[in-house]
MMTF fields as JSON, N, C-alpha, C and O atoms, coordinates in Angstrom:
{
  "mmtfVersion": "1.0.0",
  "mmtfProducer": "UNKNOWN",
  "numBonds": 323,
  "numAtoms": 324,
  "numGroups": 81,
  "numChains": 1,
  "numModels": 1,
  "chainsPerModel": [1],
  "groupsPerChain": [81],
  "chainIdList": ["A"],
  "bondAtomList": [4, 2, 8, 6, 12, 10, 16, 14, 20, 18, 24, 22, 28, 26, 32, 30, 36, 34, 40, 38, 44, 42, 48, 46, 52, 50, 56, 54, 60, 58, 64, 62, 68, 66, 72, 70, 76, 74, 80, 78, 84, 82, 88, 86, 92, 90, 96, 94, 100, 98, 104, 102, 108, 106, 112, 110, 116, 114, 120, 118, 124, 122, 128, 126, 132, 130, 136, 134, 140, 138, 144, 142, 148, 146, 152, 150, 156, 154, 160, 158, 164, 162, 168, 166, 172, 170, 176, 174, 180, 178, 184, 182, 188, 186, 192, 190, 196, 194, 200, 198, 204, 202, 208, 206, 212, 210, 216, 214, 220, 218, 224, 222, 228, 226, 232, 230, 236, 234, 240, 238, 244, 242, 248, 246, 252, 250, 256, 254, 260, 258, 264, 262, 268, 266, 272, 270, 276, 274, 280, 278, 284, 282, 288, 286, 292, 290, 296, 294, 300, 298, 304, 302, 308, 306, 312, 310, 316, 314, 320, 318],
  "bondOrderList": [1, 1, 1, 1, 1, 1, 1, 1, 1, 1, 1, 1, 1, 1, 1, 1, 1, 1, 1, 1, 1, 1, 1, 1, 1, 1, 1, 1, 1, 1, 1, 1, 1, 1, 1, 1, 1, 1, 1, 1, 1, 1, 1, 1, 1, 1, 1, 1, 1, 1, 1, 1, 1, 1, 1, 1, 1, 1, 1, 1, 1, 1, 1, 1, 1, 1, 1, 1, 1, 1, 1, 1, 1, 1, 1, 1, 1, 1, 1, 1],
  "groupList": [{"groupName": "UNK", "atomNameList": ["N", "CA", "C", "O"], "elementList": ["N", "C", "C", "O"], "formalChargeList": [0, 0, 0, 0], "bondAtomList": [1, 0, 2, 1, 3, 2], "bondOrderList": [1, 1, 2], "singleLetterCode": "X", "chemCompType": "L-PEPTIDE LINKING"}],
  "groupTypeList": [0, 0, 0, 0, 0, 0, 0, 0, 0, 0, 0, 0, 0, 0, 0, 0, 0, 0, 0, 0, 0, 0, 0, 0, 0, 0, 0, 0, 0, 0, 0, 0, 0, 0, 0, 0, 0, 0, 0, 0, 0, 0, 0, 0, 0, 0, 0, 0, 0, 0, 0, 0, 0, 0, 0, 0, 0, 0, 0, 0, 0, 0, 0, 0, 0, 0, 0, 0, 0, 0, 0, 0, 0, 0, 0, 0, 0, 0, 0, 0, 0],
  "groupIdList": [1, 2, 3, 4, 5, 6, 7, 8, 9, 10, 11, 12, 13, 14, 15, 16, 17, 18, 19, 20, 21, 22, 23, 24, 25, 26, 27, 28, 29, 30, 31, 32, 33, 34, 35, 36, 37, 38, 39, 40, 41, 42, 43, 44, 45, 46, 47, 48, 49, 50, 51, 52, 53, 54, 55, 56, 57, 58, 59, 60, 61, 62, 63, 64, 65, 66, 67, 68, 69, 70, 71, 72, 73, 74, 75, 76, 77, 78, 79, 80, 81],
  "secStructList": [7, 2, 2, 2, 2, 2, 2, 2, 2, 2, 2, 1, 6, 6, 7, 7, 7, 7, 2, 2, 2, 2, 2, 2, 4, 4, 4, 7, 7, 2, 2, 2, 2, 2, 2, 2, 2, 2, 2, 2, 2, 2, 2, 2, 2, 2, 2, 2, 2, 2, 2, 7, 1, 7, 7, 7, 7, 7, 7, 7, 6, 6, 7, 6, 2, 2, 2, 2, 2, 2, 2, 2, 2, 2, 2, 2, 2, 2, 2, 2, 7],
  "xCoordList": [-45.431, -45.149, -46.365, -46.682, -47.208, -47.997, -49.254, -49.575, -49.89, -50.651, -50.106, -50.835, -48.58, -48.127, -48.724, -49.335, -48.211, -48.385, -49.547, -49.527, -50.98, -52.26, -52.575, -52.98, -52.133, -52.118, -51.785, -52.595, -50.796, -50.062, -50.974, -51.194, -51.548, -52.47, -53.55, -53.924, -54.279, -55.627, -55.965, -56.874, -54.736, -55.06, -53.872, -54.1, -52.949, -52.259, -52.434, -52.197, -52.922, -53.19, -51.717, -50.725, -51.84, -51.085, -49.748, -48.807, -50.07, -49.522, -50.094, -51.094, -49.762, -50.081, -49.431, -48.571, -49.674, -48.816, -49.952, -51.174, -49.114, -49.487, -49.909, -49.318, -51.186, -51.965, -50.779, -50.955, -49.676, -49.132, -48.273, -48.227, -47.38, -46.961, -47.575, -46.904, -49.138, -50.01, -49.634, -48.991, -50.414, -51.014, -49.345, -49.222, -48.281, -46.861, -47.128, -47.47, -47.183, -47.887, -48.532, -48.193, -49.9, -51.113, -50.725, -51.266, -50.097, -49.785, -48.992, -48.912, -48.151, -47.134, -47.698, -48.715, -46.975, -47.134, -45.989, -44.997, -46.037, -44.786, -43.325, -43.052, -42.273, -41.256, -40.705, -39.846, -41.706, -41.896, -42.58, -41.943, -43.662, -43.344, -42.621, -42.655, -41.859, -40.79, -39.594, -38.979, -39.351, -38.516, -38.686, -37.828, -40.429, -40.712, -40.585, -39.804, -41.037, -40.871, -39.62, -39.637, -38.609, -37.496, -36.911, -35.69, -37.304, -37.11, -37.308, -36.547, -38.994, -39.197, -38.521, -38.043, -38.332, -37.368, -36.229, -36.086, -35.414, -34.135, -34.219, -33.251, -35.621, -36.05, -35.988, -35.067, -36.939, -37.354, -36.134, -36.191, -35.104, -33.863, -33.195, -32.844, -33.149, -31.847, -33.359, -33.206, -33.902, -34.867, -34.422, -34.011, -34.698, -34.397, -33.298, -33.319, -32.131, -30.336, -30.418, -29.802, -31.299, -30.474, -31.203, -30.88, -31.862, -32.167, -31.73, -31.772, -31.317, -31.241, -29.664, -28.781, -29.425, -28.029, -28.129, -27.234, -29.352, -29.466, -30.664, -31.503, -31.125, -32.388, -32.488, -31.525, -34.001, -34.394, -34.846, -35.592, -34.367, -35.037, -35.894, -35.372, -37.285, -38.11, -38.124, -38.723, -37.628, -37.538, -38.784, -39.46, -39.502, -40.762, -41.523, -41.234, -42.124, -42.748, -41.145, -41.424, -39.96, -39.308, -38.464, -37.888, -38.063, -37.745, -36.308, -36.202, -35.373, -34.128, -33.206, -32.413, -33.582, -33.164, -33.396, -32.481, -34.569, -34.826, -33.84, -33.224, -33.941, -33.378, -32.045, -31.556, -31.456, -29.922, -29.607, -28.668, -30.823, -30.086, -30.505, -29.75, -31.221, -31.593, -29.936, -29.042, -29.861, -28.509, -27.32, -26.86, -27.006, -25.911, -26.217, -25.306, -27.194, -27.592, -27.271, -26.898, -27.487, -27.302, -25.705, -25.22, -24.776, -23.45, -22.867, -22.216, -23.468, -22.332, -22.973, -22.184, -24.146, -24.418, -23.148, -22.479, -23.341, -22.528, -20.644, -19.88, -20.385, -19.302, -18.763, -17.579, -19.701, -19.551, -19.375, -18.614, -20.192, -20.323, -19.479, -19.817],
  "yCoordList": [159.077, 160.494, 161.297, 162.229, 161.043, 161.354, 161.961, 163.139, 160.682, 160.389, 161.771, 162.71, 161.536, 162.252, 163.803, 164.482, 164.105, 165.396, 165.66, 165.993, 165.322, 164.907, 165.614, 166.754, 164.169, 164.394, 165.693, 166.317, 166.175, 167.346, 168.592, 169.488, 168.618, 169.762, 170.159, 171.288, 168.54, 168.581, 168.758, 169.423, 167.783, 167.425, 168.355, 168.325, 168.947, 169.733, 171.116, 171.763, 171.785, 173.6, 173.77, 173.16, 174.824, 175.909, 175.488, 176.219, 174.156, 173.716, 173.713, 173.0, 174.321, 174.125, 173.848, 174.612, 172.83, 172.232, 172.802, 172.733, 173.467, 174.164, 172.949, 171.87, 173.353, 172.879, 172.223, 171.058, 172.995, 172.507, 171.408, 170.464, 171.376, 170.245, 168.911, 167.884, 169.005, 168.268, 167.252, 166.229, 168.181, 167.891, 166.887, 165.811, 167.945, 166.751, 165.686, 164.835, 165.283, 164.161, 162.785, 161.616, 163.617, 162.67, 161.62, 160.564, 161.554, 160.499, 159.48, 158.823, 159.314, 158.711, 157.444, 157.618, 156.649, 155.353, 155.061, 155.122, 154.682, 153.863, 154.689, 155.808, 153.646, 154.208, 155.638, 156.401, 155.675, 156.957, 158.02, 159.073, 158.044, 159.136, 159.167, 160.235, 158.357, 158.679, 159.371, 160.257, 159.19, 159.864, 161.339, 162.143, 161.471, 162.436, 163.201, 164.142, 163.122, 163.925, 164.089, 164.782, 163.507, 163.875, 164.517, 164.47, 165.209, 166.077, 167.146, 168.113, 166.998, 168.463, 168.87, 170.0, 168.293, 168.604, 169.138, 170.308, 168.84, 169.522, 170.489, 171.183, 170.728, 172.1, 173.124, 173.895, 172.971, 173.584, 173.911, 174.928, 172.989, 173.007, 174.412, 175.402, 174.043, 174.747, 176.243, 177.11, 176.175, 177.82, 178.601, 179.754, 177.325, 177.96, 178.919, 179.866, 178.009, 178.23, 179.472, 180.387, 179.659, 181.31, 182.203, 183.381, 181.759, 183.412, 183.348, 184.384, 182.061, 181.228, 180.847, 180.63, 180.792, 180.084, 178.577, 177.742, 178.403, 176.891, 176.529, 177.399, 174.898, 174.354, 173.312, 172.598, 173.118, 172.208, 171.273, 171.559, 169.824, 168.446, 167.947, 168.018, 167.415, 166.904, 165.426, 165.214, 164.223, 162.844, 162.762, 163.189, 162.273, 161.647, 160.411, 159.529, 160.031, 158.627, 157.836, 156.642, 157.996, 157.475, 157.131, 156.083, 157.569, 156.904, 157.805, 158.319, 157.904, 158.342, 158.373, 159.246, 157.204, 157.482, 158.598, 159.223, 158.813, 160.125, 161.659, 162.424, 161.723, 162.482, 162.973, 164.075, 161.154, 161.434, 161.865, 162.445, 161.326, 161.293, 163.338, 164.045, 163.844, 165.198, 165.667, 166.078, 165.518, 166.148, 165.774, 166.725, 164.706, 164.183, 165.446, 166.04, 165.701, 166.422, 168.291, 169.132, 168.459, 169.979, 169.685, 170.335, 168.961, 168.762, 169.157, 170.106, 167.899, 167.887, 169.453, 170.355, 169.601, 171.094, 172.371, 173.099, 172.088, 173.033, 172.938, 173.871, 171.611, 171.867, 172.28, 172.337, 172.47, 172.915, 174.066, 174.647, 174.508, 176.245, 177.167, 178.332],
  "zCoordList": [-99.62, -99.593, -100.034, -99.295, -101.294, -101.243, -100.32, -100.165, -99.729, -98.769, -97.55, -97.229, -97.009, -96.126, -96.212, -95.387, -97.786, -98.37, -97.404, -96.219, -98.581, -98.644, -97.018, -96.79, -95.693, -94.367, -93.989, -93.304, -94.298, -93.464, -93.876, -93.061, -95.295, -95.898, -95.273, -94.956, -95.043, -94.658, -93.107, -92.611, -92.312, -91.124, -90.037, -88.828, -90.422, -89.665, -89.659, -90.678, -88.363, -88.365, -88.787, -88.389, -89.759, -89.675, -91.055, -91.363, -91.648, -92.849, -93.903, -93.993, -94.792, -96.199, -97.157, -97.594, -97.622, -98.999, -100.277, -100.149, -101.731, -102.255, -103.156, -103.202, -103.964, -104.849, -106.146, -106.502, -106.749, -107.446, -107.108, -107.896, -105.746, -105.24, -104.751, -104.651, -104.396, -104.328, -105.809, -106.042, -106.538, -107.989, -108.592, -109.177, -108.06, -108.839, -108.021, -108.842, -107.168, -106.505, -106.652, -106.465, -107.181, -107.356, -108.168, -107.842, -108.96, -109.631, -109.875, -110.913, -108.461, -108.315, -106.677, -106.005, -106.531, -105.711, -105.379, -106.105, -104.136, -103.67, -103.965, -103.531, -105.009, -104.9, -105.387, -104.944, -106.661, -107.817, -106.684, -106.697, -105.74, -105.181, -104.302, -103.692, -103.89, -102.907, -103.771, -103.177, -104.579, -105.666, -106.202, -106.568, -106.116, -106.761, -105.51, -105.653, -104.46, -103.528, -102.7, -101.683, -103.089, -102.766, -103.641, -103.49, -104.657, -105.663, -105.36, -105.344, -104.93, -104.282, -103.345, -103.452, -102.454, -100.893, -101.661, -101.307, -102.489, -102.795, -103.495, -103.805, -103.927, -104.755, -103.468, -103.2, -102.908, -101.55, -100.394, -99.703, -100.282, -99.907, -100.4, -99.758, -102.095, -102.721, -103.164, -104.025, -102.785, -102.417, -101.097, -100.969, -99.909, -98.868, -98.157, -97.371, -99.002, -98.902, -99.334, -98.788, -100.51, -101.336, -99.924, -99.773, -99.264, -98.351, -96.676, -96.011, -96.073, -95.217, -94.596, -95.426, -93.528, -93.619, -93.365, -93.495, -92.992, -92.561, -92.703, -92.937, -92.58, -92.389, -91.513, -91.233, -90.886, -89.902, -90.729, -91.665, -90.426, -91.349, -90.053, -88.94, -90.222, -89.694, -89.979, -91.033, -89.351, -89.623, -89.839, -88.903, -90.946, -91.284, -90.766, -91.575, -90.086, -89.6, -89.028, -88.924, -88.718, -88.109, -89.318, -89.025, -90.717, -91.953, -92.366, -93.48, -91.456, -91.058, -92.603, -92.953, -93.312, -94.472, -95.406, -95.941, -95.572, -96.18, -95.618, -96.359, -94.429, -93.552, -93.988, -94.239, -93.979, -94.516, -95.926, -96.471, -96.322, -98.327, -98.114, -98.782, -97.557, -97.647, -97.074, -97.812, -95.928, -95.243, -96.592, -97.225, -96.85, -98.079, -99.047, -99.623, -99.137, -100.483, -100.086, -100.904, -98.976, -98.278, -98.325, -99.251, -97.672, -97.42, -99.051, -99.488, -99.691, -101.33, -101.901, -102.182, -102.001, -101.871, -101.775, -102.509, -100.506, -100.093, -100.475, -100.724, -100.399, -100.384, -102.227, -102.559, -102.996, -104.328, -104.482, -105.256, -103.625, -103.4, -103.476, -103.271]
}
């Protein structure tokens, strides 16, 4: 996830991942940033919702799991609401 970050900052027009989400980042490997950055996503999620009625999930490298645990997380989300 990291690395991804990293990729999408440097190597994609028109994306920017912010210096502080980078930086929560840098210091994580493997499963810990997959953790850590699925933290952020539900930060970024539960930001988007307060102004938003909906969001687009982008499957990552083909890794469908992430995808779902995000949707699980918008669903139980919501149905608290």
């Amino acid at each position: 996830m990291r690395k991804f970050a990293e990729f999408l900052h440097n190597k994609v027009p028109g994306i920017r991942i912010p210096d502080d989400v980078r930086a929560r980042m840098a210091g994580y490997e493997g499963d810990e940033a997959r953790t850590q950055g699925m933290e952020i996503a539900k930060e970024l999620v539960d930001t988007a919702l307060q102004f938003f009625r909906g969001i687009y999930l982008i499957t990552p490298f083909m890794r469908y799991e992430i995808t779902a645990e995000l949707t699980r997380y918008v669903r139980n989300r919501d149905s608290h609401s």
